[in-house]
MARBA-3410 file (N, C-alpha, C, O; in Angstrom, 1 decimal):
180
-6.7,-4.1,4.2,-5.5,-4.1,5.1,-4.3,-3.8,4.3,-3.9,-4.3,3.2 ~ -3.6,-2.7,5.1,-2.0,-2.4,4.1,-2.3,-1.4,2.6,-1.7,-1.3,1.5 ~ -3.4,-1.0,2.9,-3.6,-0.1,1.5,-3.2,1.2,1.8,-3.1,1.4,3.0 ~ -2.8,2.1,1.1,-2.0,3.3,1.5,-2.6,4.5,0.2,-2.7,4.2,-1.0 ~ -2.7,5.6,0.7,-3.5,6.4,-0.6,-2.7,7.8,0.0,-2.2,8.2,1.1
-2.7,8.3,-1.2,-1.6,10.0,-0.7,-2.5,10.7,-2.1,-3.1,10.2,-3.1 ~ -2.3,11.6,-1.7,-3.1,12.8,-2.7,-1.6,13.9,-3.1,-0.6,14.1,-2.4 ~ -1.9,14.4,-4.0,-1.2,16.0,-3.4,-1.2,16.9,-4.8,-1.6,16.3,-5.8 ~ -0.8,18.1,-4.9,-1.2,19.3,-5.7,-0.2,19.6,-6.3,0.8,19.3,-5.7 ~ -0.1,20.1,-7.4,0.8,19.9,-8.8,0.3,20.7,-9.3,-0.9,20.6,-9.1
0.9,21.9,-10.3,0.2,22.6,-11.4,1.8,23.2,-12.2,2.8,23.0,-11.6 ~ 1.7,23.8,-13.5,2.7,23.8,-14.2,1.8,25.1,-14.9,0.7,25.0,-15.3 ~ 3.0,26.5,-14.9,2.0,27.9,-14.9,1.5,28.2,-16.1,0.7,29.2,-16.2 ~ 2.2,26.8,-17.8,1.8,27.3,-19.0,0.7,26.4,-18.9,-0.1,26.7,-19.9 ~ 0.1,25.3,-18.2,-0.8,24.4,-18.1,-0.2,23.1,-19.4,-1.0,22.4,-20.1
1.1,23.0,-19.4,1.9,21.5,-19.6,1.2,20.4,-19.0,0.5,20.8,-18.1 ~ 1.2,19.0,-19.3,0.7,17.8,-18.9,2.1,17.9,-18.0,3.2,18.4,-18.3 ~ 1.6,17.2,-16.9,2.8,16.9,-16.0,2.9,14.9,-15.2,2.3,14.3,-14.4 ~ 3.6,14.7,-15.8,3.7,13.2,-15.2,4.7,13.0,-13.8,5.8,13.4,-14.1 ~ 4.6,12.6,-12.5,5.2,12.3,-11.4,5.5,10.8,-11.0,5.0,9.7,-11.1
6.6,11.4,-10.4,7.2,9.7,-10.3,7.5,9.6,-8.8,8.1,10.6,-8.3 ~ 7.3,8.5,-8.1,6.8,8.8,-6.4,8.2,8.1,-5.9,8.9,7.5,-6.7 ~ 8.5,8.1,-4.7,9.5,8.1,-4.1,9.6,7.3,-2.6,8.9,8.0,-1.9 ~ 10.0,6.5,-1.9,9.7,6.3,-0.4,11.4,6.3,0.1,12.4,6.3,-0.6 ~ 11.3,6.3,1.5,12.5,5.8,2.0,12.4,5.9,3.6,12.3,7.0,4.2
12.4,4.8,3.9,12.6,4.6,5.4,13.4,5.3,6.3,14.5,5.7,6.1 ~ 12.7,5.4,7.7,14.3,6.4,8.2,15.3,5.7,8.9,15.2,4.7,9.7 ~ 16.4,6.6,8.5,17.2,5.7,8.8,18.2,5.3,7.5,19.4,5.1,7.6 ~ 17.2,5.3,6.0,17.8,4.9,4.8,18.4,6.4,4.2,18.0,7.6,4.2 ~ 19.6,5.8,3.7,20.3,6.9,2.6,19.1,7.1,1.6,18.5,8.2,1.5
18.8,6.0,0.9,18.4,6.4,-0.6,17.4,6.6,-0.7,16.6,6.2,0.2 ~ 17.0,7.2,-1.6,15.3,6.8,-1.5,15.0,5.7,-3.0,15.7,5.8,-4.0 ~ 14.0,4.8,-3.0,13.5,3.9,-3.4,12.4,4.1,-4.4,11.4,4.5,-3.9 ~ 12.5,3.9,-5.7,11.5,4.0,-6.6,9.7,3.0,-6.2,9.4,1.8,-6.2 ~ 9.0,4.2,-5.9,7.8,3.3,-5.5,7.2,3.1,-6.7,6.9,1.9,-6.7
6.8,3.9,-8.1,6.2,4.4,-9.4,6.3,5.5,-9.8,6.0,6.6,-9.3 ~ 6.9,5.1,-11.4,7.3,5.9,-12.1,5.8,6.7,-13.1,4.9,5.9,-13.1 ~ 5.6,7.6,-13.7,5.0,8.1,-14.4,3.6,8.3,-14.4,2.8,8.2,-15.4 ~ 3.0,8.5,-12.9,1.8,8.3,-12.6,1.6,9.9,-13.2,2.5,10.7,-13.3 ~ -0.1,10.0,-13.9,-0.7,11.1,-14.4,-1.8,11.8,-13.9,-2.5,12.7,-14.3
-2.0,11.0,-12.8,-2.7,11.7,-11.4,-2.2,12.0,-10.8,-1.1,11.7,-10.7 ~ -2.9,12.8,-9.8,-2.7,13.6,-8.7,-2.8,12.5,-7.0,-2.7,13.0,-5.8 ~ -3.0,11.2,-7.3,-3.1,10.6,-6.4,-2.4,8.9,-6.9,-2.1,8.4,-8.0 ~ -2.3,8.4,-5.7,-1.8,6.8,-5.8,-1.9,6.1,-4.7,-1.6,6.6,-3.6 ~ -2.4,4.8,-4.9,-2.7,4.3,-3.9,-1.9,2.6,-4.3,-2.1,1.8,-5.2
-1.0,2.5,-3.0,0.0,0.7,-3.0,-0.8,0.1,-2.0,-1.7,0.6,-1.3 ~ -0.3,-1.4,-2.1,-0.1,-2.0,-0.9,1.0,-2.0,0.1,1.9,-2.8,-0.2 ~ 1.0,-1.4,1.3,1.9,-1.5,2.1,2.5,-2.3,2.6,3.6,-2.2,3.1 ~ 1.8,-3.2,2.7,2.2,-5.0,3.4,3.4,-5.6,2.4,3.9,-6.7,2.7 ~ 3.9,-4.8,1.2,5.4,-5.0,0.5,6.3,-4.1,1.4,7.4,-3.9,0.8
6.3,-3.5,2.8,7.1,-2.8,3.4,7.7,-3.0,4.2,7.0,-3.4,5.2 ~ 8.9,-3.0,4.4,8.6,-3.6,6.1,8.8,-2.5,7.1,9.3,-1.4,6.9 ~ 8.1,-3.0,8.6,7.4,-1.8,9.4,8.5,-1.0,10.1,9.5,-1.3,10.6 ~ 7.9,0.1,9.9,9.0,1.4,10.1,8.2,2.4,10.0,7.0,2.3,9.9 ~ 9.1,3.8,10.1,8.2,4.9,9.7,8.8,5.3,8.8,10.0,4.9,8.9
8.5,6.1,7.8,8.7,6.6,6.3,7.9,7.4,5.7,6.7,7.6,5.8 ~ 9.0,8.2,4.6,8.5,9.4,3.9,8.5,9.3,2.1,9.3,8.7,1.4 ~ 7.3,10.1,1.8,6.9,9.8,0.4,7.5,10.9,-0.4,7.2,12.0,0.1 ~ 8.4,11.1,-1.6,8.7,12.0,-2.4,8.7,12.2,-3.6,9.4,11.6,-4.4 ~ 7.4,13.6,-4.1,6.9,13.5,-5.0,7.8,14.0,-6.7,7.4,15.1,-7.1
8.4,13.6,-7.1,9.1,14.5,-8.4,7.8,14.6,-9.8,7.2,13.8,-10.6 ~ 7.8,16.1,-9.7,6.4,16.4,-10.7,7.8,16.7,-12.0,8.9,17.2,-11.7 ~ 7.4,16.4,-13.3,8.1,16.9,-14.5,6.9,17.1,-15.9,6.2,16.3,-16.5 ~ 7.2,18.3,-16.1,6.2,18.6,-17.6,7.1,18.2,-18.9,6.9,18.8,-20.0 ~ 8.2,17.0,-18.7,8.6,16.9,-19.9,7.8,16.0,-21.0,8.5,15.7,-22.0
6.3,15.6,-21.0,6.0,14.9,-21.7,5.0,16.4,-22.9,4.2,16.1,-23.8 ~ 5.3,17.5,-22.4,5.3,18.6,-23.3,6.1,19.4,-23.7,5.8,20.4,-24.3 ~ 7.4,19.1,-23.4,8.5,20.0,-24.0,9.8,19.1,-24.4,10.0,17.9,-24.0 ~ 10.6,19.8,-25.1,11.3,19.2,-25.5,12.4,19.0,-24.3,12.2,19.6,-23.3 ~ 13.5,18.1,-24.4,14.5,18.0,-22.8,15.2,19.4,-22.7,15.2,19.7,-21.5
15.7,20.2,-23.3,16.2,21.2,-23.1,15.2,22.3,-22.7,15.7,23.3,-22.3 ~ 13.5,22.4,-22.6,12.6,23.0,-21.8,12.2,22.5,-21.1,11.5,23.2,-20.4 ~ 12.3,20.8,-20.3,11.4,20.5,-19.7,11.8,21.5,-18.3,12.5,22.5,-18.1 ~ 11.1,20.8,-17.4,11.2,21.7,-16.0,10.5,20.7,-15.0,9.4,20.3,-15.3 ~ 11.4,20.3,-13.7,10.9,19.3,-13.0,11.2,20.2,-11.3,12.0,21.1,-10.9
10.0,19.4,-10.7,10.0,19.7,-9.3,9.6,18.8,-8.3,9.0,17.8,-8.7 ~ 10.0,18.8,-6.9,9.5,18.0,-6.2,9.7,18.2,-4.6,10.5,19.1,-4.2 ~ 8.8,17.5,-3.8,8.1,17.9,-3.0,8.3,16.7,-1.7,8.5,15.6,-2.2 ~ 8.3,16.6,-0.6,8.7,15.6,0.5,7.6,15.9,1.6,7.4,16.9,2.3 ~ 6.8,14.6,1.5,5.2,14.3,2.5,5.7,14.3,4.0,6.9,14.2,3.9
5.3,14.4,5.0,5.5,14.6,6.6,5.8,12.3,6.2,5.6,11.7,5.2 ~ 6.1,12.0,7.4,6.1,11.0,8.0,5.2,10.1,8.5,4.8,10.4,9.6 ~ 4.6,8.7,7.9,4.0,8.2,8.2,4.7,6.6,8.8,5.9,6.4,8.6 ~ 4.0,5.8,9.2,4.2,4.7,9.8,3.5,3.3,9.3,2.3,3.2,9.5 ~ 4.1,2.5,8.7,3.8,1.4,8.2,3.9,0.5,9.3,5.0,0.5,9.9
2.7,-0.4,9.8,2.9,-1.4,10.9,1.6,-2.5,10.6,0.4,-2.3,10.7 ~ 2.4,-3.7,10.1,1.9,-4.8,9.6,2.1,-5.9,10.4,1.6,-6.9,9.9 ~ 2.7,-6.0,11.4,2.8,-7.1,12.4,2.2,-6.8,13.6,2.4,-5.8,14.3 ~ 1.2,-8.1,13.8,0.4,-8.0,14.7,1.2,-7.9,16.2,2.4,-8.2,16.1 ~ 0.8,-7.3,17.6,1.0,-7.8,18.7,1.5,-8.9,19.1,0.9,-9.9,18.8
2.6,-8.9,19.8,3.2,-10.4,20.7,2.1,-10.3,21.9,1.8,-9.2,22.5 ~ 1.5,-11.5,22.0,0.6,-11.5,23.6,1.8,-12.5,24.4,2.5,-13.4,23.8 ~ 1.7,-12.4,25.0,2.5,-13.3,26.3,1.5,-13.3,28.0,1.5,-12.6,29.0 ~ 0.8,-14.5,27.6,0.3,-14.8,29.4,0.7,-15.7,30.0,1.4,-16.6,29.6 ~ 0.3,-15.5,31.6,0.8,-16.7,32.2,-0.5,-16.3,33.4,-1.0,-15.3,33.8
-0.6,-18.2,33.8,-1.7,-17.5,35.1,-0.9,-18.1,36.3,-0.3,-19.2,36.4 ~ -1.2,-17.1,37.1,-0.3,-17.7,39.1,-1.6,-17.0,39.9,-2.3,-16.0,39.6 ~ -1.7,-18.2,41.2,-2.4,-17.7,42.4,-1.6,-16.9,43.1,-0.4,-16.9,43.4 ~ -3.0,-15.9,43.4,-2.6,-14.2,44.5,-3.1,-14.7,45.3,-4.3,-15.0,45.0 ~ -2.6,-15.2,46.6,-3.5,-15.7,47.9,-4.6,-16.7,47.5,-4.1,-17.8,47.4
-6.0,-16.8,47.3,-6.9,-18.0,47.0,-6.9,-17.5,45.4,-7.2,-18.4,44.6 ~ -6.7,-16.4,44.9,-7.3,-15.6,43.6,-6.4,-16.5,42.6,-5.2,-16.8,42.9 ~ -7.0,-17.0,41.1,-6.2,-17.2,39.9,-5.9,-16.2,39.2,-7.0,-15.8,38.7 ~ -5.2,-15.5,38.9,-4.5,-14.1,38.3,-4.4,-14.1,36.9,-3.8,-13.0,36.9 ~ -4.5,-14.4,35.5,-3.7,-14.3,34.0,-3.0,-12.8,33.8,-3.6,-11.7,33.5
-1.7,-13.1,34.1,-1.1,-11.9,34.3,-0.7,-11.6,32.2,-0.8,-12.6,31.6 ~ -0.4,-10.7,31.6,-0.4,-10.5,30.3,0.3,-9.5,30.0,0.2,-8.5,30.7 ~ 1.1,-9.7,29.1,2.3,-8.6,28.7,2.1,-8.6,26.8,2.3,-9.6,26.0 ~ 1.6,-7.4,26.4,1.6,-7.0,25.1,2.7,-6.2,25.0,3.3,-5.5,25.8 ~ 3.0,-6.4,23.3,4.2,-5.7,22.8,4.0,-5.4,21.5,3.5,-6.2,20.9
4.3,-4.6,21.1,4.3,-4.1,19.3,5.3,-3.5,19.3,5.5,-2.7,20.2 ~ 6.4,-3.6,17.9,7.3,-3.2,17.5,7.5,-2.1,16.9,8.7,-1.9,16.5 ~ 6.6,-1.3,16.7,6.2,-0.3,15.7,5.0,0.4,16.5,5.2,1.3,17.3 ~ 3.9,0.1,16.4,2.7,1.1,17.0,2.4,1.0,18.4,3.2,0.5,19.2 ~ 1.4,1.5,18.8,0.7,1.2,20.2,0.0,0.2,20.0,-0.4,-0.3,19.0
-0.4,-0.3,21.9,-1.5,-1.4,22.0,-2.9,-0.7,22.2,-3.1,-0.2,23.3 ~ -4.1,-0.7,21.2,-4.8,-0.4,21.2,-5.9,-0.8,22.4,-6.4,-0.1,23.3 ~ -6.2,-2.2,22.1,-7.2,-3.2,23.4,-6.7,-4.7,23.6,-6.3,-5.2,22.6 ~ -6.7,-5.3,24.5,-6.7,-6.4,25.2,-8.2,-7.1,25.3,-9.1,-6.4,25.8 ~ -8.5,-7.9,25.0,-9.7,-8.7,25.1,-9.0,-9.9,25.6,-8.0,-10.5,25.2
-10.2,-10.3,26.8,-10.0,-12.2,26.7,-11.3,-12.9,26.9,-12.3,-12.3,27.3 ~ -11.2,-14.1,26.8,-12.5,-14.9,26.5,-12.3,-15.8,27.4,-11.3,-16.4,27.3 ~ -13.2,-16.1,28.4,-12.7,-17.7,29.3,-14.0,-18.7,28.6,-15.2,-18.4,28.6 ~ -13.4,-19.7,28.0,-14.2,-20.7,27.5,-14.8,-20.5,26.2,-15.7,-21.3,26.0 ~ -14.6,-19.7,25.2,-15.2,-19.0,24.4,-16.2,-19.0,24.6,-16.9,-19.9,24.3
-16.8,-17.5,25.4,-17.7,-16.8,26.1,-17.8,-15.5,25.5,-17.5,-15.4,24.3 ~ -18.1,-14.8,25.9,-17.6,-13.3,25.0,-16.7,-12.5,25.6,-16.1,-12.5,26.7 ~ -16.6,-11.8,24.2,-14.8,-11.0,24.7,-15.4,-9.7,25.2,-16.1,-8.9,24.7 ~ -14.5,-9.7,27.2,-14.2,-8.8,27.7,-12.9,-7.8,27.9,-11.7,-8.0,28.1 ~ -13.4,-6.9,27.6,-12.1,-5.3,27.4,-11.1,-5.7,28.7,-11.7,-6.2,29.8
-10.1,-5.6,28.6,-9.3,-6.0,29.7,-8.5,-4.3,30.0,-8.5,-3.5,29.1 ~ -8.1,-4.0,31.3,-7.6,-2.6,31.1,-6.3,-2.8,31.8,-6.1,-3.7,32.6 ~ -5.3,-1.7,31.1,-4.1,-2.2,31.1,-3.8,-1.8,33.0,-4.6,-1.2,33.8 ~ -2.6,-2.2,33.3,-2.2,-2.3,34.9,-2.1,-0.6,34.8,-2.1,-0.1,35.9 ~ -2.2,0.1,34.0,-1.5,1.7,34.6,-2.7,2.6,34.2,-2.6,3.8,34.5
-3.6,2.0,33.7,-4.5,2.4,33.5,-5.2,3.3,32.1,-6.2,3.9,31.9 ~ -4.2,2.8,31.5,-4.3,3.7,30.3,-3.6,2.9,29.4,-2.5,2.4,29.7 ~ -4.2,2.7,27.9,-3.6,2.2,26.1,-2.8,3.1,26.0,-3.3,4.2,25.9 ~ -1.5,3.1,25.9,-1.3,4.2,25.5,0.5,4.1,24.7,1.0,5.1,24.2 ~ 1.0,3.1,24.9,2.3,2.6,24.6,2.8,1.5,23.9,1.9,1.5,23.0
3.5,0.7,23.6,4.0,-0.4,22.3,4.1,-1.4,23.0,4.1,-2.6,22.6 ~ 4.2,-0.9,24.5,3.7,-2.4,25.7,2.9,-2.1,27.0,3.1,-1.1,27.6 ~ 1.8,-3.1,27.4,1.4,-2.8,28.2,1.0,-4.1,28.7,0.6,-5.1,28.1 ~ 1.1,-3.9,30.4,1.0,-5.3,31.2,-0.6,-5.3,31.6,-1.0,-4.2,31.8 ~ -1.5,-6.2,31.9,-2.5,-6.6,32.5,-2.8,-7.6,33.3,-2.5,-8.8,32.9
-3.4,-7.5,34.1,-3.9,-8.5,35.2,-5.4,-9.2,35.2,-6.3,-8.9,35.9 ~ -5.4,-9.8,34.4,-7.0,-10.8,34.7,-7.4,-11.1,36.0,-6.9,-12.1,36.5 ~ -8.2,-10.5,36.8,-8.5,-11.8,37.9,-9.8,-12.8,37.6,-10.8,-12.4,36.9 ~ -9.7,-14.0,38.0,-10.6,-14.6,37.3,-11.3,-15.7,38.5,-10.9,-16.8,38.8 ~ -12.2,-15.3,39.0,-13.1,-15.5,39.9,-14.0,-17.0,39.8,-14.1,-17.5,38.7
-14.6,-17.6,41.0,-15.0,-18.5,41.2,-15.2,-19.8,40.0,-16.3,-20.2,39.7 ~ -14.0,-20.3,39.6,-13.7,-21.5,38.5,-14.5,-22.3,38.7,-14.9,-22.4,39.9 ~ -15.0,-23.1,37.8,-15.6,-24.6,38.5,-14.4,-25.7,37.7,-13.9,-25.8,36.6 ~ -14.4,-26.5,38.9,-13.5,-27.6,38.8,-12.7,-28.2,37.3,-13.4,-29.0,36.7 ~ -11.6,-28.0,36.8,-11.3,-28.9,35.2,-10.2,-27.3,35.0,-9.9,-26.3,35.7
-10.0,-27.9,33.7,-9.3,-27.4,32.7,-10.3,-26.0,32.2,-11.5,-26.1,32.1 ~ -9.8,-25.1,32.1,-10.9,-23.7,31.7,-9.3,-22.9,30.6,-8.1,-22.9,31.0 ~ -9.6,-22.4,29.4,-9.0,-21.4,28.4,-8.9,-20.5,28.1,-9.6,-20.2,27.1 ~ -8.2,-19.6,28.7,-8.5,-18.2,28.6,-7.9,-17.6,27.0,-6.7,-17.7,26.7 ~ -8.6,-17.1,26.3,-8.2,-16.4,25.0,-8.3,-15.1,25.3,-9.1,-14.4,25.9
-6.9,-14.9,24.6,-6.6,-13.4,24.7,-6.3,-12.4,23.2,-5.6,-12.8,22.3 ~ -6.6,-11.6,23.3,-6.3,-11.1,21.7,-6.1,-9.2,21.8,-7.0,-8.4,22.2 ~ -5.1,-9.0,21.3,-4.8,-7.9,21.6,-4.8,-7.1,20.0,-4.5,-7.7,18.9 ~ -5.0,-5.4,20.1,-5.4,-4.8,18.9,-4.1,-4.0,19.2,-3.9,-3.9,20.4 ~ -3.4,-3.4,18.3,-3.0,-2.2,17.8,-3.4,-1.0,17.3,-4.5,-1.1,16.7
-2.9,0.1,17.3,-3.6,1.3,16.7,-3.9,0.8,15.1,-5.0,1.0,14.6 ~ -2.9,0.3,14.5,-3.1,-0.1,12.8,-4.4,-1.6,12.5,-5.0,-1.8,11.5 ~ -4.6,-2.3,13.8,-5.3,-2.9,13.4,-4.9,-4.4,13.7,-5.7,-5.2,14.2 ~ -4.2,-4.5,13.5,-3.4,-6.0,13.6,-3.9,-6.2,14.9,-4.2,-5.4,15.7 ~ -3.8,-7.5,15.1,-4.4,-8.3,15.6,-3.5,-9.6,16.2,-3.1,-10.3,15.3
-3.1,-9.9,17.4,-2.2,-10.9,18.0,-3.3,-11.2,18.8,-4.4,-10.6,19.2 ~ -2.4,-13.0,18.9,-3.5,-13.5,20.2,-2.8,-15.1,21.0,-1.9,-15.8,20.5 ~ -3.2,-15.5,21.9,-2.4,-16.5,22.6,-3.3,-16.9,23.6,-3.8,-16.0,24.3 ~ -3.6,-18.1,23.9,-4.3,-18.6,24.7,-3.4,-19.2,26.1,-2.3,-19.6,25.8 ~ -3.6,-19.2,27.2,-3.2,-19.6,28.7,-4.3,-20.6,28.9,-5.4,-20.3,28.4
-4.1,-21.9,29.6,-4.8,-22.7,30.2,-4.7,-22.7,31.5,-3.6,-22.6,31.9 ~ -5.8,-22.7,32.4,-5.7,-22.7,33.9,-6.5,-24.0,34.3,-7.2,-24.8,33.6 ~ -6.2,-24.0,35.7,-7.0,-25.1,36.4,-8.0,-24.3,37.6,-7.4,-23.5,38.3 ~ -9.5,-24.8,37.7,-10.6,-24.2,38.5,-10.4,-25.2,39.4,-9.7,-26.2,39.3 ~ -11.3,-24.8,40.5,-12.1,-25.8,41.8,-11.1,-25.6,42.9,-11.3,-26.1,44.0
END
């Protein structure tokens, strides 16, 4: 969870050793941010969960000065497309009200950053059923659902709900109803 891996291509035309030093910066930020200095690969991989969630771009500065002297060295660099860091799980918010005789768990998902991937809920810890959003489609940072929840028997019954994101994260919140 939160691991992040980038690759990318570098070459120097006398075949100099070239050492790169990586770059981030949130949008929105002026500066950009020292992520690591003097990596001697062509790849790196952080933990992301030191970010906070946003979208953001990686920039690569390649330099062959660990073969020339400072008055030859020669530095270049390079800026990755845009990715999205999202480490906070889904807000669930339910509530249950009677439709005419019917018990309803009406449910409103939110993420601050990604989409809502699936909705699951569980009455009684039973197994988890896919819940489908009111519009019919995952496809947004919120999305409302309607449980109907059919013939109760008499008491206290728990509905668990747990909702996914595209990144994975994981929210969840339980609603208590009354059957009979």
């Amino acid at each position: 969870k939160g691991m992040r891996s980038l690759n990318w291509s570098a070459s120097d035309p006398n075949g100099d050793n070239l050492r790169f030093d990586l770059f981030f910066r949130q949008e929105g930020d002026k500066e950009w941010k020292p992520l690591v200095r003097g990596v001697r690969e062509d790849y790196f991989s952080w933990d992301s969960t030191l970010l906070a969630d946003g979208r953001y771009r990686i920039r690569v500065s390649a330099s062959d000065a660990p073969s020339n002297p400072p008055s030859e060295a020669r530095d270049a660099e390079d800026t990755g497309p845009a990715f999205v860091v999202d480490n906070t799980p889904p807000l669930v918010e339910g509530a249950a009200r009677k439709d005419g005789a019917a018990l309803v768990v009406e449910v409103k998902v939110s993420d601050s950053v990604g989409y809502i991937k699936t909705l699951e809920f569980s009455l009684d810890a039973a197994r988890w059923i896919l819940a489908v959003p009111a519009d019919g489609v995952g496809d947004s940072s919120q999305e409302q659902y309607r449980i109907p929840l059919d013939r109760l028997s008499p008491g206290e019954h728990t509905v668990l709900l747990k909702a996914t994101d595209t990144e994975g994260n994981v929210g969840s919140t339980k609603v208590l109803v009354s059957g009979g």
